[in-house]
C-alpha positions in Angstrom: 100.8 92.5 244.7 103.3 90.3 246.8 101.7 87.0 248.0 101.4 86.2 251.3 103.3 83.2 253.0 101.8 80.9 255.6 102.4 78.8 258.1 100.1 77.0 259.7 98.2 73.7 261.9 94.7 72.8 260.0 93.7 71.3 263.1 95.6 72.7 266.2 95.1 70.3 269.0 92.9 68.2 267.1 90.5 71.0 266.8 88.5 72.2 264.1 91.2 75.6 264.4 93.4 76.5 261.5 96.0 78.4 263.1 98.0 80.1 261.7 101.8 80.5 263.2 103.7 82.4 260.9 102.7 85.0 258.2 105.3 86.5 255.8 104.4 89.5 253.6 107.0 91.4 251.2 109.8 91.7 254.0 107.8 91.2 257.3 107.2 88.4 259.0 104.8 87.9 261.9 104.6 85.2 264.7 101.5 85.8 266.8 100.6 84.0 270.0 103.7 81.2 270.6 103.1 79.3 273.9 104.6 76.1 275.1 103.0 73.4 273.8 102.5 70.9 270.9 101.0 72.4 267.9 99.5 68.4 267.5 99.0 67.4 270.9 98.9 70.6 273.1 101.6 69.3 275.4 105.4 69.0 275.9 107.1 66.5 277.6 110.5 69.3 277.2 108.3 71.6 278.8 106.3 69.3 281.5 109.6 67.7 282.2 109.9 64.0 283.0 106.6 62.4 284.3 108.2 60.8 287.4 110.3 63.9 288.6 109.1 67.1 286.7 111.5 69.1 288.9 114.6 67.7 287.3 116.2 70.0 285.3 115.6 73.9 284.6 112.6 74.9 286.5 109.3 74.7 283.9 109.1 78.2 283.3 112.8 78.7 281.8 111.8 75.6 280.0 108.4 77.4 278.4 110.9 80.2 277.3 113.3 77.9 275.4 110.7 76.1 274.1 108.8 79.2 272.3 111.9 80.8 271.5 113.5 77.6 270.2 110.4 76.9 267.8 110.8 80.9 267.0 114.3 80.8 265.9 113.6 77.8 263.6 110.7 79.4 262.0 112.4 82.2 261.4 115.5 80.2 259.9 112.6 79.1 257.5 111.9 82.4 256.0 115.9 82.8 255.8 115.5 85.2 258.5 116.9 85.1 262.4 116.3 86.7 266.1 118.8 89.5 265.1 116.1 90.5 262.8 113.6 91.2 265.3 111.7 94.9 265.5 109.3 94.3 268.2 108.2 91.6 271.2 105.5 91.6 272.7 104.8 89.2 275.7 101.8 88.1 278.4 102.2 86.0 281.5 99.2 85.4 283.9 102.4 85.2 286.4 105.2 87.7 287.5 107.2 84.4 288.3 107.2 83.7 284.7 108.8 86.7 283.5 112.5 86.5 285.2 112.7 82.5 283.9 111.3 84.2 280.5 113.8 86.5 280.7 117.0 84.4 281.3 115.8 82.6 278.3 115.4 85.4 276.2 118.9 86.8 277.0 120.7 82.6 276.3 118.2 82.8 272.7 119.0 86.5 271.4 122.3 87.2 272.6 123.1 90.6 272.7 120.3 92.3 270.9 116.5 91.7 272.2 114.2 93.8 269.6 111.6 96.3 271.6 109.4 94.8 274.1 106.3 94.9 276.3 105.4 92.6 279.1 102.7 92.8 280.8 100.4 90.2 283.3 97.2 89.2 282.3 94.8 86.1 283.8 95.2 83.6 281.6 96.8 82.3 278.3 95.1 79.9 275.1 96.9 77.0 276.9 95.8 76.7 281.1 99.0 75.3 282.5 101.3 77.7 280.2 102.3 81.0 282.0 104.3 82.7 278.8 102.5 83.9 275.3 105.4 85.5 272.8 104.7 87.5 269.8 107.3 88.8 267.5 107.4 90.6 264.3 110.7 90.5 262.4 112.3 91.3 258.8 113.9 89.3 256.2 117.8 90.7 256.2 118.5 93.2 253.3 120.3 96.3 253.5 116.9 98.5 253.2 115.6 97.1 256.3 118.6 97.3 258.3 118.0 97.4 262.3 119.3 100.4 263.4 119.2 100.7 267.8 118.5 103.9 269.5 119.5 104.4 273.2 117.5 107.9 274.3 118.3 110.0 276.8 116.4 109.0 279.8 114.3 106.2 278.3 116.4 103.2 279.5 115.2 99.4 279.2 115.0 98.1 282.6 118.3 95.9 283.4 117.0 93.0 283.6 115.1 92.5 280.3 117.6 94.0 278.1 115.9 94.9 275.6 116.9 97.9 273.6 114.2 100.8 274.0 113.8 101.5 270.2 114.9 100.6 267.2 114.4 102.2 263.2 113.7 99.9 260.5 113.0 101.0 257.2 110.6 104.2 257.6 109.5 102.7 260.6 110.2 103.4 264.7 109.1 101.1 267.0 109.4 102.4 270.4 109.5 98.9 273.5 106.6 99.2 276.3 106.8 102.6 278.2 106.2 103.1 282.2 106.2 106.4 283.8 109.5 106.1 286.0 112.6 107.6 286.3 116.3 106.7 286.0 117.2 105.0 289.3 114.0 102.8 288.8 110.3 103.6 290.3 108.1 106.3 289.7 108.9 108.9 288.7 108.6 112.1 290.7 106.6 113.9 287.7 104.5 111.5 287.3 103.2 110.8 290.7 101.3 113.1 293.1 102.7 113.7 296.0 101.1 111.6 298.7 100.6 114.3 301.1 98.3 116.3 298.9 94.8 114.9 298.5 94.3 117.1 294.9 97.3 116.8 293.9 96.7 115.8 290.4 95.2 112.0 289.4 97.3 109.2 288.8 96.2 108.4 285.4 96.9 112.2 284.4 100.1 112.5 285.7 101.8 109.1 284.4 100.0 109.4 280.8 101.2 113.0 280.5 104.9 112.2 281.7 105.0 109.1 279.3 103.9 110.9 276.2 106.2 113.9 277.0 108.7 112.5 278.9 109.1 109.1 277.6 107.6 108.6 273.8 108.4 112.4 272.4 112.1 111.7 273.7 112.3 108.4 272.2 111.0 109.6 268.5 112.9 112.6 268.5 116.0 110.4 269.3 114.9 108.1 266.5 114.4 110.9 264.0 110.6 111.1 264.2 107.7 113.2 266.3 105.0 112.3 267.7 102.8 113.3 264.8 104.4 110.6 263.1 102.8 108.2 265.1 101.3 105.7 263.4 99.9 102.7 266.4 99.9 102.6 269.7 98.9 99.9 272.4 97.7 101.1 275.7 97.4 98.8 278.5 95.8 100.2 281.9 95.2 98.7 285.1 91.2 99.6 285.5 89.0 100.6 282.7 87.8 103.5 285.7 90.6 105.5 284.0 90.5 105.2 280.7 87.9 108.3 279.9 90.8 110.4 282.0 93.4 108.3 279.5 91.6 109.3 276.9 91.5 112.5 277.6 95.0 113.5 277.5 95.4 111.5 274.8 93.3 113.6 272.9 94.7 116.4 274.0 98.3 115.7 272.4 96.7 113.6 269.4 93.0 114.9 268.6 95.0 116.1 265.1 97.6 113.8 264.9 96.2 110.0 263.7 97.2 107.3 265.0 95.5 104.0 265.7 95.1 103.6 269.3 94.2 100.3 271.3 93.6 100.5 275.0 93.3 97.4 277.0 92.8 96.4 280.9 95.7 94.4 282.2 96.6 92.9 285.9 99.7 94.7 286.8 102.9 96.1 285.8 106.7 95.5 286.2 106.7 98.6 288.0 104.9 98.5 291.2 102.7 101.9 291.3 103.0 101.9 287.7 98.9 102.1 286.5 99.7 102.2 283.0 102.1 101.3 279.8 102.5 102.4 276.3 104.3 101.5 273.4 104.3 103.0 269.8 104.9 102.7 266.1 105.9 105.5 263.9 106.9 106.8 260.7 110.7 108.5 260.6 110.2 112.0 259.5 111.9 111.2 256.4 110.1 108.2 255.3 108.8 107.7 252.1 105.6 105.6 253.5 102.8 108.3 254.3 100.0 107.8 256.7 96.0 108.4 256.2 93.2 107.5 258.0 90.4 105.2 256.4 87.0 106.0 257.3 84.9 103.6 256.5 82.0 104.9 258.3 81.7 102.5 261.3 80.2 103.7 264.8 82.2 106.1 266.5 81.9 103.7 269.8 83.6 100.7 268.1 87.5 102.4 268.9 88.9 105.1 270.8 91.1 105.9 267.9 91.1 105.7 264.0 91.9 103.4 261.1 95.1 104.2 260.2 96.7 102.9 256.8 100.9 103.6 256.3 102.7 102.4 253.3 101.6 98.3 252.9 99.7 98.5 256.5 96.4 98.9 257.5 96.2 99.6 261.2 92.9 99.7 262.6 92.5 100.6 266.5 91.3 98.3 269.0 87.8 97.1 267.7 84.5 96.2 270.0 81.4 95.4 269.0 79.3 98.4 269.5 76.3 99.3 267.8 75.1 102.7 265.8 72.6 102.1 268.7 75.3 102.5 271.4 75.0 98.7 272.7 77.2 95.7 271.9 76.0 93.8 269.1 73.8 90.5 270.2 73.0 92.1 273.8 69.4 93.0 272.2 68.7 89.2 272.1 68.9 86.7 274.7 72.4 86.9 276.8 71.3 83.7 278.3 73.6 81.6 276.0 76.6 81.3 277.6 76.8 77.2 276.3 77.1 78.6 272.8 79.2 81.5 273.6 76.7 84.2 272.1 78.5 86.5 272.9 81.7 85.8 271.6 80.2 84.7 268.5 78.1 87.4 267.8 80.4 90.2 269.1 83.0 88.7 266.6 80.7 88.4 263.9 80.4 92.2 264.1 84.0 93.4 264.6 84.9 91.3 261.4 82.3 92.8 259.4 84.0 96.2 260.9 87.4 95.2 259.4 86.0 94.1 256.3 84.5 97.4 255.7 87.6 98.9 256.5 89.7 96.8 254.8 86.9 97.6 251.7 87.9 101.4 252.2 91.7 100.5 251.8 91.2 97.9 248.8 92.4 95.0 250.5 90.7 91.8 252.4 90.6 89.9 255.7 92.4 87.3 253.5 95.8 89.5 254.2 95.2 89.4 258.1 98.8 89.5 259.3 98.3 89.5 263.2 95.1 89.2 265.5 95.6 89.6 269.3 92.2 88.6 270.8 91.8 90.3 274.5 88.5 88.8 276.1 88.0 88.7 280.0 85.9 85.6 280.0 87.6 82.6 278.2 84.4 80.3 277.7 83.7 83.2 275.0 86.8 82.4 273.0 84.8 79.6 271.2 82.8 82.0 269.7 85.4 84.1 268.1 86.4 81.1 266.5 83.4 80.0 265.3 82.6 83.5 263.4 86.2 83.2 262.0 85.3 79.8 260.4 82.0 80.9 259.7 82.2 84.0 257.9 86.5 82.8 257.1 86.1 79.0 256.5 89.6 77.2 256.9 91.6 80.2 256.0 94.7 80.2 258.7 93.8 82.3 261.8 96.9 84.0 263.1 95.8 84.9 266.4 96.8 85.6 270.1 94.4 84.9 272.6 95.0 86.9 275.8 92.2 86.8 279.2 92.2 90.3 280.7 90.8 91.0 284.3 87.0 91.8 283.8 85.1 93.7 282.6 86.2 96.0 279.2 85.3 99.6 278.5 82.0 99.1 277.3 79.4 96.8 279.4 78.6 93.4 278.3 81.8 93.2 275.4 83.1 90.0 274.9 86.3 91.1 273.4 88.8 93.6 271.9 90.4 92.6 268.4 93.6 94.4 267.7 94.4 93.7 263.9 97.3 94.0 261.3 96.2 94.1 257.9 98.7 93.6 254.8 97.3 96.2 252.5 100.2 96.4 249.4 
């Protein structure tokens, strides 16, 4: 079994919080949940600027991208690795006038390849004053995981992030955040009823079908995969009112093809109309990795998709804490605990006690957590997460991302979603 390498803070900020910055397993390596401050202190003078006249220099958030990507090369220089090895990017601002500064940056740091990417705006970030959260998953150079860039017909990166739309590593695809719009930017036509008909087809319908078909099908196929050999996929949607529609015609192209599936309410878009964005993971068709689900017999309300475990990966879907009973676990007791943040604590107490099973199922452990993004709408519940984590975890290194959604999630009175990688050699 090949160890796993960490890097991490025992005490981030002077916390109690093991965090844990950097996990390396076999050829992967995983940064989760980079923002612009001190690991020690929680602040940056290159990011704050100088005390007396703060708006000297590059403006701050240009600054917050040089800073993450700055401390993300140099990790990565660590593991003998660099930003050329990058297969995936994903980002969260709680501002859109974070994401051009961000994106100057990103362009200065990676040069002329930026790995597959999703930005989207949430509310709020671990750190209040920071307005960019950066997480990147990368390979250690060898000729077996060589980074091989695909430009699809009709799936173009949007010019000014320059990010390439997909990329094969390996077995593996990984297909950059997808909108529904068309070639000369904006919705497109396909996927938007016309706004003269009152029935003309829903939005939710329209733009999920037209990014599956027209959008992620494309992109595999360019890549040498299918869409049966997807493997993950993050969903991010602008109001949980459409997810059962989401769902829906998800179901209708995937019902027999697993593939873990985490669905999450977000602000807004780059695209304005745009109501919803997708990116995937797949196997090539080719690959010697195989994908199966692991049932592990948890309630069928805890995810909208399955547990899916390819080659050294165990990818669960999106987990919440819901009940055989139907409820969220710890909303049969008192709610009236917000000072110890009950619910966070107890919701997370449950989802972990999901993953362990399904990590049981797969013969691994939580010990080989890899990535944890953490999207919870009410940030005074965050405490809790990290409580159960040291509770059920003690100081093992937490590599998490901590992300505040607009309220509320799917099901009424959750606390959080927990979207997990889980090294499973």
């Amino acid at each position: 079994m090949t160890a796993i390498e960490v890097k991490s803070v025992p005490n981030l900020a002077g916390t109690g919080i093991c965090y844990a910055h950097a996990v390396k397993a076999g050829p992967w390596i995983f940064l989760t949940g980079h923002e612009a401050f001190d690991f020690a202190t929680g602040v940056s003078t290159a990011v704050t600027g100088a005390p007396g006249f703060p708006l000297w220099g590059l403006p701050q958030y240009r600054r917050e991208g040089d800073y993450i990507l700055k401390r993300i090369q140099g990790v990565l220089a660590e593991f003998g690795s660099s930003l050329s090895n990058g297969v995936r990017l994903d980002q969260y601002y709680p501002t859109t006038r974070a994401v051009d500064p961000y994106h100057l940056a990103r362009k200065a740091t990676f040069g002329d390849y930026i790995p597959p990417s999703t930005s989207v705006i949430m509310e709020h970030l671990l750190h209040s004053q920071t307005a960019i959260s950066t997480s990147l998953i990368a390979v250690a150079p060898s000729e077996d995981y060589r980074i091989n860039r695909v430009y699809p017909k009709d799936v173009d990166a949007p010019k000014t992030s320059g990010f390439v739309p997909a990329i094969t590593c390996n077995d593996f695809v990984f297909v950059a955040g997808q909108m529904a719009t068309s070639e000369t930017g904006g919705l497109d036509a396909r996927a938007h009823a016309p706004d003269f008909d009152r029935w003309g087809g829903s939005e939710i319908r329209k733009q999920t079908e037209f990014l599956i078909l027209n959008k992620l099908k494309v992109a595999l196929e360019a890549a040498g995969s299918s869409l049966a050999q997807a493997v993950k996929s993050q969903v991010y949607i602008d109001s949980i009112e459409y997810v059962p529609d989401f769902i829906d015609v998800w179901n209708s192209y995937f019902r027999d093809i697993p593939c873990a599936l985490t669905v999450v309410p977000t602000k807004t878009f780059s695209t304005v109309g745009g109501i919803i964005e997708i990116n995937m993971m797949a196997l090539k068709n080719d690959a010697k990795r195989k994908k199966q689900v692991v049932d592990a017999g948890l309630p069928a309300m805890t995810a909208y998709g399955p547990c899916v475990r390819v080659g050294e990966f165990l990818l669960p879907s999106g987990l919440m804490a819901v009940t055989s009973k139907g409820i969220v676990a710890g909303t049969d007791t008192s709610p009236s605990f917000g000072a110890l943040a009950h619910a966070g604590a107890t919701q997370a107490e449950a989802i972990y006690k999901y993953a362990e099973a399904l990590c049981a199922a797969a013969k691994t452990s939580m010990k080989n957590l890899l990535r944890a993004h953490y999207f919870i709408p009410t940030p005074s519940e965050f405490p809790g997460v990290t409580s159960a984590w040291i509770s059920r975890y003690g100081n093992q290194p937490h590599p998490f991302a901590y992300v505040q959604t607009p309220a509320p999630l799917p099901a009424p009175g959750a606390a959080v979603i927990a979207d997990f990688w889980i090294y499973a050699p």
